[in-house]
C-alpha positions in Angstrom: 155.1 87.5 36.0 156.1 86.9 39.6 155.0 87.0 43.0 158.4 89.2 43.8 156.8 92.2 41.3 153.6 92.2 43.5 156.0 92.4 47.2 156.1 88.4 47.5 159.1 86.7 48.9 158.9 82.9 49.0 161.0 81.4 52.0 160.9 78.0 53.8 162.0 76.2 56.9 163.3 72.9 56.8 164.5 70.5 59.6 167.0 67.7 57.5 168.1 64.3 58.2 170.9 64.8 60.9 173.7 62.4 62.8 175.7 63.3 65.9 179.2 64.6 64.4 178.8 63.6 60.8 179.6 66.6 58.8 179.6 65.1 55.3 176.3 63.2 55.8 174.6 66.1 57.2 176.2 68.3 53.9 174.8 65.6 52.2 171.3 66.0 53.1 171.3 69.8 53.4 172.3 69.6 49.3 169.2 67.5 49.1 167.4 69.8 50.9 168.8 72.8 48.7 168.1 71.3 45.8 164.5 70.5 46.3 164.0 74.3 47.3 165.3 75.2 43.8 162.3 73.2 42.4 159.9 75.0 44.9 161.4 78.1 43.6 162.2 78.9 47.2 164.3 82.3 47.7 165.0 81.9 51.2 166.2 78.4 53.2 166.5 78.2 56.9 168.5 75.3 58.4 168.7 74.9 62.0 171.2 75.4 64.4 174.4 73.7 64.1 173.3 72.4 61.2 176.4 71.1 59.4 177.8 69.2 62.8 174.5 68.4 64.7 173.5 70.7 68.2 174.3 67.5 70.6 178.0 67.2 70.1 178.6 67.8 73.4 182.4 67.9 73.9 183.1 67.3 70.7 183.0 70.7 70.0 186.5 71.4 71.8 188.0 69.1 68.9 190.0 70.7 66.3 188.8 68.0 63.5 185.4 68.8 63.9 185.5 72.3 64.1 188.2 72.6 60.5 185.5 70.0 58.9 182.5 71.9 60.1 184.7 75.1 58.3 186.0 73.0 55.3 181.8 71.7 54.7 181.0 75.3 54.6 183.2 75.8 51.7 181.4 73.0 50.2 178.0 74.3 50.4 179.0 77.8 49.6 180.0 75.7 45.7 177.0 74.0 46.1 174.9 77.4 45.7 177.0 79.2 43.2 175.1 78.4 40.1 171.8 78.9 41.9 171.0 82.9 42.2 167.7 82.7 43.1 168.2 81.0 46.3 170.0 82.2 49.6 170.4 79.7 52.6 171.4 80.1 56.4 172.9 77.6 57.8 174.8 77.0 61.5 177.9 75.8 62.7 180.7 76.4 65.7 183.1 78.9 64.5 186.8 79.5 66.2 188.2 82.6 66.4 191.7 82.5 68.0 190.9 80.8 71.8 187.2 81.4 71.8 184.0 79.0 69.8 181.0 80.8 68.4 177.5 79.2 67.4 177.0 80.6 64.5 174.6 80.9 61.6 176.5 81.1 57.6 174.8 83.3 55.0 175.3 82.2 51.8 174.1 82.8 48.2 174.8 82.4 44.3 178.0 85.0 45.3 179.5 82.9 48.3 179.3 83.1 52.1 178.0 86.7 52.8 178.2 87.0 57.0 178.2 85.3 60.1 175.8 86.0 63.0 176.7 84.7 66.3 174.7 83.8 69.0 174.3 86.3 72.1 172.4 84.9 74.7 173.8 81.7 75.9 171.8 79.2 77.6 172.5 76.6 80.1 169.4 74.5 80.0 169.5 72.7 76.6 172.2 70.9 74.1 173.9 73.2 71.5 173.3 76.2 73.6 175.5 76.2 76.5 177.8 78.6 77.8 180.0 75.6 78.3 181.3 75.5 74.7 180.6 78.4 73.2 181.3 82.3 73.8 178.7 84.8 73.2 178.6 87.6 70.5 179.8 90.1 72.8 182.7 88.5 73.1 183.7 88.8 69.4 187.4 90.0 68.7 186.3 91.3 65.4 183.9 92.0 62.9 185.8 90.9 60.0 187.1 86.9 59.2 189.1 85.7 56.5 187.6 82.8 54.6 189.0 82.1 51.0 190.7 85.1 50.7 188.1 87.1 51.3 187.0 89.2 54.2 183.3 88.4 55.6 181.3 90.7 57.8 180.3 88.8 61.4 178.1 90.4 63.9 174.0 91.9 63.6 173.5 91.1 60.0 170.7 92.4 57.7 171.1 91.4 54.5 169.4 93.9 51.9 168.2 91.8 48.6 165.7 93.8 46.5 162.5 91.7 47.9 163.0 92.0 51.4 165.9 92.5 54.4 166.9 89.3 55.9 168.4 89.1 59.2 169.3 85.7 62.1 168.8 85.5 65.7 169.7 81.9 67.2 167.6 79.8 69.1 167.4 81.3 72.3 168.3 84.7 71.7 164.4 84.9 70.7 163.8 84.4 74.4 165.6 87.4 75.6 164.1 90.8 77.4 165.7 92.8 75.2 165.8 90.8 71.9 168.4 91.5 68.9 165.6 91.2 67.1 163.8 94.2 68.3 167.3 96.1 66.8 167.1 94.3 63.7 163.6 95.4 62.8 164.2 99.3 63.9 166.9 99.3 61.0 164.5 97.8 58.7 164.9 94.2 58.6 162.0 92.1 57.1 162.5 88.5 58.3 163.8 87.0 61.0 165.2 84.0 60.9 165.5 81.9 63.7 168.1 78.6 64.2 167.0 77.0 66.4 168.1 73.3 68.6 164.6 73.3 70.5 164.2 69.9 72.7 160.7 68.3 72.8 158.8 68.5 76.1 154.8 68.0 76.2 153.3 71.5 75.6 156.9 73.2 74.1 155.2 73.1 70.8 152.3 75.4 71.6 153.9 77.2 73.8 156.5 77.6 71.0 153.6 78.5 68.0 152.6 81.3 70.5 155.9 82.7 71.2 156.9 83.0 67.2 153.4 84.3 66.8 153.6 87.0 69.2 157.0 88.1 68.3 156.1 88.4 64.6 153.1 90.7 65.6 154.8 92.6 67.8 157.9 93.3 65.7 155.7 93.5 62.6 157.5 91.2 60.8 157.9 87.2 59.4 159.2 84.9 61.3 160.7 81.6 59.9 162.1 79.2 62.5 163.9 75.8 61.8 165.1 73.6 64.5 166.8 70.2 64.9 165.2 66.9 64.3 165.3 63.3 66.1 168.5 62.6 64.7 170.5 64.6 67.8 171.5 62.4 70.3 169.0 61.6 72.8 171.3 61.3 75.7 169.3 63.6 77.8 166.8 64.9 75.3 164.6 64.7 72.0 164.7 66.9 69.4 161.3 67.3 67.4 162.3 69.0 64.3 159.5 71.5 64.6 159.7 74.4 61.8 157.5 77.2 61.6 156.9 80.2 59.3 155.1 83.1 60.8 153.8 86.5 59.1 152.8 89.3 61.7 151.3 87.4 64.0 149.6 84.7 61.3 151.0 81.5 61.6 151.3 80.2 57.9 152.5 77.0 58.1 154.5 74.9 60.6 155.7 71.1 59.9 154.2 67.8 62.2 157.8 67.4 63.7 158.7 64.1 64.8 159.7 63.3 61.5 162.9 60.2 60.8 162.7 62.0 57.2 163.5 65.6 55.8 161.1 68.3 56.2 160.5 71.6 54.5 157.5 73.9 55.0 157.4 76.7 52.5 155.3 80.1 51.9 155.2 83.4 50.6 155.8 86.4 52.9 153.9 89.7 52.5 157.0 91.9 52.2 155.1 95.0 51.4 152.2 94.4 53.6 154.6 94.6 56.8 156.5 97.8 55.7 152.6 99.5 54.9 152.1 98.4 58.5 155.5 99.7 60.0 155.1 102.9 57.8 151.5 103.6 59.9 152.7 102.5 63.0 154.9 105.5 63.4 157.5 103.2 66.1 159.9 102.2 63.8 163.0 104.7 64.4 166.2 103.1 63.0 167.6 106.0 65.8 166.4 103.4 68.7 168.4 101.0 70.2 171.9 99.9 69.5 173.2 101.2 66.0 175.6 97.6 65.7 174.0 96.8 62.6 176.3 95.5 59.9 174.1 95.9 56.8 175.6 94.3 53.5 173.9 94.3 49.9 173.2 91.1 48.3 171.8 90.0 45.1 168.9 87.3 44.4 167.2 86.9 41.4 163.6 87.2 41.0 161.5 84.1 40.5 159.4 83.0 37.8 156.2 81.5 39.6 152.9 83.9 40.2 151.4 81.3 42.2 150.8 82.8 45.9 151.9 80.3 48.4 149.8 81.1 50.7 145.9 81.5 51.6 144.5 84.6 51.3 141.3 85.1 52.6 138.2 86.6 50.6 136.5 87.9 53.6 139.2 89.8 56.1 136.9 91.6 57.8 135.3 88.7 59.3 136.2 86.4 62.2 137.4 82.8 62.0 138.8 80.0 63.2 139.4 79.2 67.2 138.6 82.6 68.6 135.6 83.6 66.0 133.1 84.1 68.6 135.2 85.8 71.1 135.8 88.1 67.8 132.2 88.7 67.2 131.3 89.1 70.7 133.7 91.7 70.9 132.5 93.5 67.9 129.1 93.8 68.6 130.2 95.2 72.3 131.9 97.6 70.9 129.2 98.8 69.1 126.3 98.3 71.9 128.9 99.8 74.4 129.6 103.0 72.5 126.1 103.7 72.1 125.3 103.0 75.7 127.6 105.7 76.3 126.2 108.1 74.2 123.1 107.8 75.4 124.2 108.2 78.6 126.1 111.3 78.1 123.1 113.2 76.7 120.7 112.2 79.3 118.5 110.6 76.6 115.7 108.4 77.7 114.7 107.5 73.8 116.3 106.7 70.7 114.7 106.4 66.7 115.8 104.6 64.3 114.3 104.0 60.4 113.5 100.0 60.3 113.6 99.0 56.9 113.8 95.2 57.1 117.2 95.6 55.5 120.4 94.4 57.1 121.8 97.2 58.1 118.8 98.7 60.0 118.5 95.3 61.2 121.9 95.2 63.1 121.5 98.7 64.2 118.8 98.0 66.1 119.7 94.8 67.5 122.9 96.9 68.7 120.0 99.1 70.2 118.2 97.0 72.1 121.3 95.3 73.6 122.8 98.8 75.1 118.8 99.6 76.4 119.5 96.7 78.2 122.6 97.0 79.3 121.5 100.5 80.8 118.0 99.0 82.1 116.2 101.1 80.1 112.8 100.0 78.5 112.6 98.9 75.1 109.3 100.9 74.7 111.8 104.1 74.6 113.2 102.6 71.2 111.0 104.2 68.3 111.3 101.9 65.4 109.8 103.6 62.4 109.1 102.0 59.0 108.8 104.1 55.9 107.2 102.3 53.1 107.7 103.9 49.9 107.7 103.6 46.1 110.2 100.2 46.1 108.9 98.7 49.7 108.4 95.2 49.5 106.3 93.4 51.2 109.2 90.6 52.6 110.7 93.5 54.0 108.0 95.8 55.2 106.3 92.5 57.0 110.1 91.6 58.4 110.5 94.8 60.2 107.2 94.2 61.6 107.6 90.8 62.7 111.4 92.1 64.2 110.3 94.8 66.3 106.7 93.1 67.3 109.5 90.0 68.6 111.9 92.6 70.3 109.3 94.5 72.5 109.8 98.2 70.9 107.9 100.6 69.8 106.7 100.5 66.3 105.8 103.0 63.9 104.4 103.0 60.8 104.8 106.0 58.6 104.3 106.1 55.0 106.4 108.4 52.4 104.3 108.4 49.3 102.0 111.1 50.0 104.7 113.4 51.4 107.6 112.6 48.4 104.5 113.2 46.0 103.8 116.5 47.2 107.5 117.3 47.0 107.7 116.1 43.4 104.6 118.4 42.5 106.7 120.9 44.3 109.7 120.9 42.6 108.0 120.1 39.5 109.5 116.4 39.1 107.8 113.8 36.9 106.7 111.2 39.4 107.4 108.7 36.5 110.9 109.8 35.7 113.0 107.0 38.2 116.3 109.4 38.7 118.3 110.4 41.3 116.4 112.9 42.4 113.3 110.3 42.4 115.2 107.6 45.3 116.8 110.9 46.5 113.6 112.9 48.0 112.6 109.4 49.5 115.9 109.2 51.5 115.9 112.8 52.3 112.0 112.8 53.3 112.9 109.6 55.6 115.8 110.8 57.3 113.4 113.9 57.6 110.9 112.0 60.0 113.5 110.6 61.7 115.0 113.7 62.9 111.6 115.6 63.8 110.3 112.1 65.8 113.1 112.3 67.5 112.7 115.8 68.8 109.4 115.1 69.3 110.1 112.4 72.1 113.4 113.8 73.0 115.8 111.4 71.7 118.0 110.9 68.8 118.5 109.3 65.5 120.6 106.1 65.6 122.4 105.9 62.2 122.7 102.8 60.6 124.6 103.0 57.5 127.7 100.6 57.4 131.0 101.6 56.5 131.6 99.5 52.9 128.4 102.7 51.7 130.4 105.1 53.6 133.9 104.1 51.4 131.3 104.2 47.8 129.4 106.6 48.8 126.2 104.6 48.6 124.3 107.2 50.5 122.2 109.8 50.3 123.5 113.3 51.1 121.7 114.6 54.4 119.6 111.7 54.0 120.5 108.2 55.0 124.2 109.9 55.0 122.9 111.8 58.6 122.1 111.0 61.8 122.8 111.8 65.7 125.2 108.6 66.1 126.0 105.9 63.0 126.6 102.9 65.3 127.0 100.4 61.9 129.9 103.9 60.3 132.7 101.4 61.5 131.5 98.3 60.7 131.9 96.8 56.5 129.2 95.5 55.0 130.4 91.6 54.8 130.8 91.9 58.6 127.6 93.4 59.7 126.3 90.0 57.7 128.4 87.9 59.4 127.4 90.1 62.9 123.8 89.9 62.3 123.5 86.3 61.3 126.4 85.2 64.5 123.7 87.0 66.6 120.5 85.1 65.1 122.2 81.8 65.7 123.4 82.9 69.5 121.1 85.2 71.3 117.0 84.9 69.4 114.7 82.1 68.4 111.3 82.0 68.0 110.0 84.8 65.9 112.6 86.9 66.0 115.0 84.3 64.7 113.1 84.1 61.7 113.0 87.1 60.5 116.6 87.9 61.4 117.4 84.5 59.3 115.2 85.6 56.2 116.5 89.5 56.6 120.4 87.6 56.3 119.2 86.3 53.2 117.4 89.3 51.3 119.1 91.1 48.8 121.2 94.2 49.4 118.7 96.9 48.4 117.7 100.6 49.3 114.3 99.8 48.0 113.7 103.3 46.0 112.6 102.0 42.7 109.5 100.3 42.2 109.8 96.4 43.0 109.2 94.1 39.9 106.0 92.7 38.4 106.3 89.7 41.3 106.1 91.9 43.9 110.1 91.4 44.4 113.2 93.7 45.4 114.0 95.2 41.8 117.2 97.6 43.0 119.8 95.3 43.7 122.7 97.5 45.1 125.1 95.0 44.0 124.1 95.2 40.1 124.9 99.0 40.3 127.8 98.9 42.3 129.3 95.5 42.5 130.1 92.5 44.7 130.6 94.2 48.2 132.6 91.2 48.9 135.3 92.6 46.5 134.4 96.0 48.0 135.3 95.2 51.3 138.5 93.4 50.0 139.3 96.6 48.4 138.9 98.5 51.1 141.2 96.2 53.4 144.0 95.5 51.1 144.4 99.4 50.4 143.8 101.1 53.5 145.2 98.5 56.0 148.4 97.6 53.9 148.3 101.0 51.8 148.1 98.4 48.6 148.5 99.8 45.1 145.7 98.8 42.5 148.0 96.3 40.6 148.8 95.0 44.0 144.9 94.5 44.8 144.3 93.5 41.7 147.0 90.5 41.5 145.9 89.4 45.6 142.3 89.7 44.9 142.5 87.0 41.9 144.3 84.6 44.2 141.8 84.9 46.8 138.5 85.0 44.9 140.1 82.3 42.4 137.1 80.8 40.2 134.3 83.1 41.2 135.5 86.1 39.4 137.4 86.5 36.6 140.2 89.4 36.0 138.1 91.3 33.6 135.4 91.6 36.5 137.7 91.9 39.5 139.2 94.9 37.5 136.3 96.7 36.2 134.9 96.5 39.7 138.1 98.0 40.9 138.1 101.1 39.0 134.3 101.5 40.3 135.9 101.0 43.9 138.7 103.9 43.2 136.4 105.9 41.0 133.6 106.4 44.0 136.2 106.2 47.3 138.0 109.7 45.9 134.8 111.3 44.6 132.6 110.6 47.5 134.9 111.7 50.2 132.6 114.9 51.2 130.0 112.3 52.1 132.8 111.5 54.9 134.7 114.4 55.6 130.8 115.1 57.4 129.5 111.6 58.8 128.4 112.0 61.9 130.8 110.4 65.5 130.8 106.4 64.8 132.8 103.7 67.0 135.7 102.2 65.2 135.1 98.6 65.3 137.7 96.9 63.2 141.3 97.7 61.9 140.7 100.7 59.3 138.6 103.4 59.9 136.9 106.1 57.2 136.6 108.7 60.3 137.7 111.9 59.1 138.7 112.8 62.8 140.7 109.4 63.8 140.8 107.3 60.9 141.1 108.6 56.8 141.9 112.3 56.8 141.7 112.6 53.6 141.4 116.0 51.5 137.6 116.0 49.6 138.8 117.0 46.7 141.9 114.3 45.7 142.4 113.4 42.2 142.0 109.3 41.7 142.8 109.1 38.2 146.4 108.0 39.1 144.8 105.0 40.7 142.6 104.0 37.6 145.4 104.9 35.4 147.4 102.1 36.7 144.9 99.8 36.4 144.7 100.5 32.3 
């Protein structure tokens, strides 16, 4: 098996050993350099710029010697990769045509040198760039060379291999208002690779890591840039050998620089994520810009590895790293914000909402409070109702008691059992027989007293389902399913965790803290059967449905990326690697796909809900998605 069936390509950046002018030692160390790549089964290499003479040759780039043994080393390397067919490298070098010099970048694989990209924006601020030597691409006499008999393309390359299109900007020309880049990826190219002879200054790196950052996300695509290490001549400048490798706007790796020995970061690129992205985007129109695209076919064999080189995270949905309360800050405005306003817009001076001492009631009502506050509303005008019924237990009953007692609302206690019983004896139901219709009639006779409570103190019902129930239908149809506004509709499961426990630790203490600490930790549960002989939560929703962790990843891979269930399947065992096995990651999957297309009529009808992250079950703005669409296709692939 191989990553390159699941949409992989592995590709690394390397910044070699280099001296001023020394073609054959700087050959010499890009073999080296080759060569270790085949044992990383690395598919794609990127040198830097002017790799095979050095970017600080100043003058000597006006000498005939070096420029026929910069030309004559090509012809070396190209040998050097013929038995290797898994591998394709770019490498740079000046190029003469008739009276003018070209920077250049050399493609070359297993079937010889494939194309030449010049470089089109010149710059006069740093070695190996200047217009002083070198003439730009629109310059070029022609966009066919000679080299060993056999004619070469040169100009706006994108090299089509069957894992991904591969195309070269140099250095600079990443810098530019109207990048070639830009062109590239409107006629489909992939990657971008960048050659680069970047010169150390204090705060070029970062500002560098940005730039590649940004330009990946905003071309949805990878980036890999190389550039020239501390063997340039330091006349004027240092060189810092920094490489980087960039995947829509995730940086993946990038090397310490600085280094007298050679470097080479490598990772796998998400080929099949980007185009998913590019496909829902709707900007990428091969009819924009300039159409001086010379595309050219190439062959590269598949590699053998299924190891992903890369991290992928088990919990997408959730913030990290630098900017992860920034992240969750902004989440929970968007959801206190967009209830503000709808309570605004209907003149409401009162909201209800069922307190269960569950999570998601929880978070709702935190949300709540917040846009009460926000409008200077009293909290008094929040209705918080607790229903105990059949499977209430007392950690959650005496949590949503202790919550809204902490957050000043008003709190209502109303009991289901007598009401649910009369219905049973209406409908003629054994009160012993736990079925659907048993946990059913409890979530229908709750949402019931929501709805008439809030007439009667003219408000409105603030739903507080979460979106992970929404995509398996884990609801209740006009029950738990309904309200006037679902403020948790948008948010997964994992993240209103994440939310609600980010908000214990940042905005409560006291006895509020507590209980929002000890509601973090209480299993998932609707509470509609009968707790155990303890006293304890006996319906665990995760038993019945699964791990909503792998839920949630489900959900991400295959309606962010548009992800196939082999796909899934393969990036799920990488990221939840020793915690569950493939015969549980699978099973669970065909639960996922089994409930997502029969439950859509739950969602074709869920009430208005603020988007909060980057997929959306909306069936006005996010899924539109027929109720009545066949999944067996899905499952199928998974047997």
């Amino acid at each position: 098996m191989s990553i390159n069936k699941y949409g992989f390509i592995r590709v690394a950046a390397c910044s070699p050993k280099v001296k001023v002018a020394d073609c054959d030692f700087n050959v010499s160390q890009i073999k080296l350099m080759i060569d270790e790549a085949i044992e990383k089964d690395v598919q794609l290499l990127v040198f830097p710029e002017l790799s095979i003479t050095s970017a600080s040759c100043g003058d000597l780039f006006y000498q005939e010697i070096l420029q026929i043994k910069a030309m004559e080393s090509l012809g070396l390397l190209a040998q050097h990769m013929k038995n290797k067919p898994s591998l394709m490298i770019v490498v740079g070098l000046p190029l003469r045509i008739d009276s003018l010099l070209f920077n250049v970048a050399a493609l070359i694989s297993s079937e010889g040198i494939l194309g030449f990209v010049p470089k089109s924006n010149l710059s006069t601020r740093a070695w190996g760039s200047s217009e002083r030597w070198f003439a730009s691409a629109k310059e070029l006499p022609t966009s066919v060379l000679m080299f060993d008999n056999k004619a070469i393309p040169i100009g706006n390359l994108i090299a089509r291999t069957p894992f991904a299109n591969i195309a070269i900007e140099i250095g600079s020309d990443i810098l530019h208002p109207m990048s070639i880049a830009s062109n590239l990826v409107l006629h489909g190219a992939d990657l971008i690779c960048n050659l680069s002879a970047n010169f150390a200054q204090m705060g070029s790196n970062i500002k560098l890591k940005e730039l590649i950052n940004s330009q990946s996300q905003r071309l949805i695509s990878a980036y890999i840039f190389s550039s020239t290490g501390v063997g340039e001549s330091t006349t004027d400048s240092l060189f810092s050998g920094n490489s980087f490798i960039s995947d829509n706007g995730e940086m993946l790796c990038s090397s310490n620089g600085f280094s007298l020995d050679n470097e080479m970061i490598v990772s796998d690129i998400d080929v099949l994520a980007l185009r998913g992205d590019r496909l829902r985007s709707g900007i990428f129109v091969s009819s924009v810009g300039n159409n001086d695209i010379i595309q050219i076919d190439c062959k590269l064999k598949d590699i053998k590895d299924n190891n992903l080189n890369r991290i992928i995270s088990d919990s997408p949905f959730i913030p990290s790293g630098d900017f992860s309360d920034e992240l969750f800050q902004e989440a929970y405005n968007i959801q206190t914000h967009a209830l503000a306003k709808r309570i605004s817009h209907t003149g409401s001076q009162s909201v209800v909402i069922g307190v269960s001492g569950g999570l998601d009631s929880t978070l709702a009502l935190l949300v709540t409070v917040k846009a009460f506050d926000l409008l200077q509303m009293p909290r008094e005008n929040i209705y918080g109702i607790t229903m105990p019924g059949f499977g209430t237990t007392d950690r959650t009953y005496n949590n949503a008691i202790e919550l809204m007692k902490a957050l000043g609302v008003t709190s209502k206690e109303i009991s289901i059992r007598d009401a649910v019983i009369q219905h049973f004896k209406d409908i003629n139901h054994d009160i012993d027989k736990h079925d659907l219709t048993y946990e059913n009639s409890q979530a229908r006779e709750r949402t019931q007293i929501l709805m008439d409570y809030a007439g009667k103190v003219n408000g409105f019902v603030v739903g507080t389902g979460n979106m992970s129930e929404l995509a398996l239908g884990w609801a209740t149809y006009n029950g738990d399913h309904m309200s006037m506004y679902a403020v948790n509709a948008g948010v997964p499961k994992t993240l209103v965790q994440a939310i609600t426990k980010w908000i214990a630790n940042n905005d409560y203490y006291g006895l509020a803290k507590r209980a929002l600490d000890d509601i973090v930790n209480t299993p998932y549960s609707p509470e509609l059967l009968p707790a155990d002989t303890n006293g304890d939560i006996a319906q665990k929703t995760e038993h019945f449905i699964g791990p909503y962790e792998l839920h949630d990843f489900f959900l991400y891979r295959m309606l962010r990326f548009g992800d196939n269930p082999n796909r899934i399947l393969f990036i799920a065992l990488k990221a939840f690697t020793g915690k569950y096995n493939e015969d549980e990651i699978k099973g669970w999957l065909k639960v996922f796909y089994r409930r997502f297309f029969s439950q859509q009529f739950k969602r074709s009808c869920m009430p208005d809900a603020p988007q909060v992250v980057s997929v959306s079950l909306s069936p006005r703005s996010g899924l539109m998605m027929p109720s009545d669409a066949v999944g067996q296709m899905w499952i199928n692939q998974l047997d």
